[in-house]
C-alpha positions in Angstrom: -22.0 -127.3 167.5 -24.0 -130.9 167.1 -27.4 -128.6 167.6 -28.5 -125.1 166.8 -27.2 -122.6 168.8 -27.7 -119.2 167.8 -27.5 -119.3 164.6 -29.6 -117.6 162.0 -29.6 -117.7 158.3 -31.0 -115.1 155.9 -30.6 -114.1 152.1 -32.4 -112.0 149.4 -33.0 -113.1 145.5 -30.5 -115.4 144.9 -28.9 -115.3 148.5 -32.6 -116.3 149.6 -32.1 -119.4 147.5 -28.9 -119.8 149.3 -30.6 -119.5 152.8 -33.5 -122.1 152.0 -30.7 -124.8 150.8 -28.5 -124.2 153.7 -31.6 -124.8 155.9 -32.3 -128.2 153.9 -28.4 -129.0 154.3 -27.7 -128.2 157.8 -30.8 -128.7 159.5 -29.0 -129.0 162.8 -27.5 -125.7 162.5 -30.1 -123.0 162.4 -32.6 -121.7 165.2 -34.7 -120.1 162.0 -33.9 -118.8 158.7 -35.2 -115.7 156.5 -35.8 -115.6 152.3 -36.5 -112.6 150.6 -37.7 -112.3 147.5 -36.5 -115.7 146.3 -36.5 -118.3 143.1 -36.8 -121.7 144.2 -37.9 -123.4 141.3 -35.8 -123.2 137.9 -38.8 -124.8 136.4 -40.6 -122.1 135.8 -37.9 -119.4 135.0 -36.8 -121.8 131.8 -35.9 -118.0 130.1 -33.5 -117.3 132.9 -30.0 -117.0 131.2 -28.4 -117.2 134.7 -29.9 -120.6 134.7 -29.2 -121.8 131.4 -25.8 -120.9 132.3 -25.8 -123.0 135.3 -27.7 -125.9 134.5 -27.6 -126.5 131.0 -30.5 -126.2 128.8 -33.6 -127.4 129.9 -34.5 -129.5 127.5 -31.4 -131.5 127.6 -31.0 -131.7 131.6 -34.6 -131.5 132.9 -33.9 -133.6 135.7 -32.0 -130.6 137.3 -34.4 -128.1 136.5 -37.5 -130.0 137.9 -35.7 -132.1 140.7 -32.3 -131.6 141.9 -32.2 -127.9 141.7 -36.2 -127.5 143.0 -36.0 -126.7 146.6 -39.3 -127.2 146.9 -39.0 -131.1 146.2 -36.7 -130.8 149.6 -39.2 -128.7 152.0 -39.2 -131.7 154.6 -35.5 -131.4 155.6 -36.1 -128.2 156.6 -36.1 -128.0 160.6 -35.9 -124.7 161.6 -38.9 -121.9 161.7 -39.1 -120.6 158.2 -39.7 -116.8 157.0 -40.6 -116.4 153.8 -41.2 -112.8 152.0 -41.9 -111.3 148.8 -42.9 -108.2 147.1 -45.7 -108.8 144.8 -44.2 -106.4 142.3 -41.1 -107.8 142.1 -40.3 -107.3 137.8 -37.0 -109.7 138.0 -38.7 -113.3 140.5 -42.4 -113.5 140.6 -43.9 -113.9 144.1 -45.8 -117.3 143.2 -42.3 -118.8 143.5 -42.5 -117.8 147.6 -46.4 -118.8 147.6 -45.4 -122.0 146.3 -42.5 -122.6 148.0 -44.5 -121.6 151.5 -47.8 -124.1 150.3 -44.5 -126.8 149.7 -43.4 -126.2 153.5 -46.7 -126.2 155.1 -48.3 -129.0 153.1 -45.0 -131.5 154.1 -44.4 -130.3 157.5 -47.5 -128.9 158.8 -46.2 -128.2 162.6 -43.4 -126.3 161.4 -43.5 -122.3 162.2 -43.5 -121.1 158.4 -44.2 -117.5 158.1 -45.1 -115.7 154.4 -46.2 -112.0 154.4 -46.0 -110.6 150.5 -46.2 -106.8 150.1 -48.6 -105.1 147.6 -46.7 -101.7 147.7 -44.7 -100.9 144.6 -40.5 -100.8 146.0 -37.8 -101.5 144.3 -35.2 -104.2 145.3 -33.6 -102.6 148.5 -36.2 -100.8 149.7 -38.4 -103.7 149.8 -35.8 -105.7 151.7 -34.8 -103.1 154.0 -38.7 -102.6 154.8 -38.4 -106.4 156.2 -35.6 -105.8 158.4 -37.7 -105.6 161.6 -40.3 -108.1 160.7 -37.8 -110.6 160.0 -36.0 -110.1 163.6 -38.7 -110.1 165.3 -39.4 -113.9 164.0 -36.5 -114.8 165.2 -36.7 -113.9 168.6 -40.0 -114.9 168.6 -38.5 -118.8 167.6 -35.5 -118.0 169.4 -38.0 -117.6 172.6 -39.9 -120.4 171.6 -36.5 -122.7 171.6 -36.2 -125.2 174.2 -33.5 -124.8 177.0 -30.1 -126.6 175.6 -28.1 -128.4 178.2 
């Protein structure tokens, strides 16, 4: 497939991640993407052992913390309509990494059909994600019905 055809991406905490880099890498593939309760910017996590292990300490390889592992320094590669969702109780990824990564979006591609809704209520992990289940299909039919016809 050369274009999007009816393909959709979606993730949650680190699969989130996942979802927003897939979008940046294959921006021909997706009609729309979903990321749930996300970390998008190792640059402010620099406590994260996950990312220590991953990227090296971030004193001695701040280039990859800041730059090549920020996926908000990559928002205008993104093509497809964008969901973006967060609880604002989340104890493990605070929400300002979605706020930011949705003012990132917006501010490079202002046309672009980028959706954020964060939740006050207090839910864990899987009940915060399984309360976005609807919201999040519903977007994509909505930018599945806002699509084009393909030849």
């Amino acid at each position: 497939c050369t274009h999007a055809c009816n393909n959709f991406v979606v993730g949650m905490s680190a699969g989130a991640r996942g979802a927003v880099r897939l979008l940046q890498d294959r921006p021909d593939l997706f009609v729309a993407g979903a990321a749930l309760s996300g970390d998008y910017d190792p640059g402010q996590m620099k406590g994260d052992n996950i990312y220590r292990g991953f990227l090296g300490s971030y004193e001695k390889y701040k280039d990859r913390w800041e730059i090549s592992e920020n996926l908000s320094t990559e928002v205008a590669r993104i093509k497809a309509p964008l969901y973006l969702g967060h609880g604002k109780d989340d104890p493990l990824v605070p929400y300002i990494q979605t706020e930011q990564l949705y003012a990132a979006v917006v501010a490079a591609q202002p046309d672009l059909d980028v959706h954020i809704h964060l939740v006050d209520e207090q839910m864990d992990g899987y009940e915060y994600w399984n309360s976005e289940i609807l919201p999040v299909l519903e977007f994509f039919c909505k930018t599945q019905a806002n699509r084009p016809e393909t030849p």
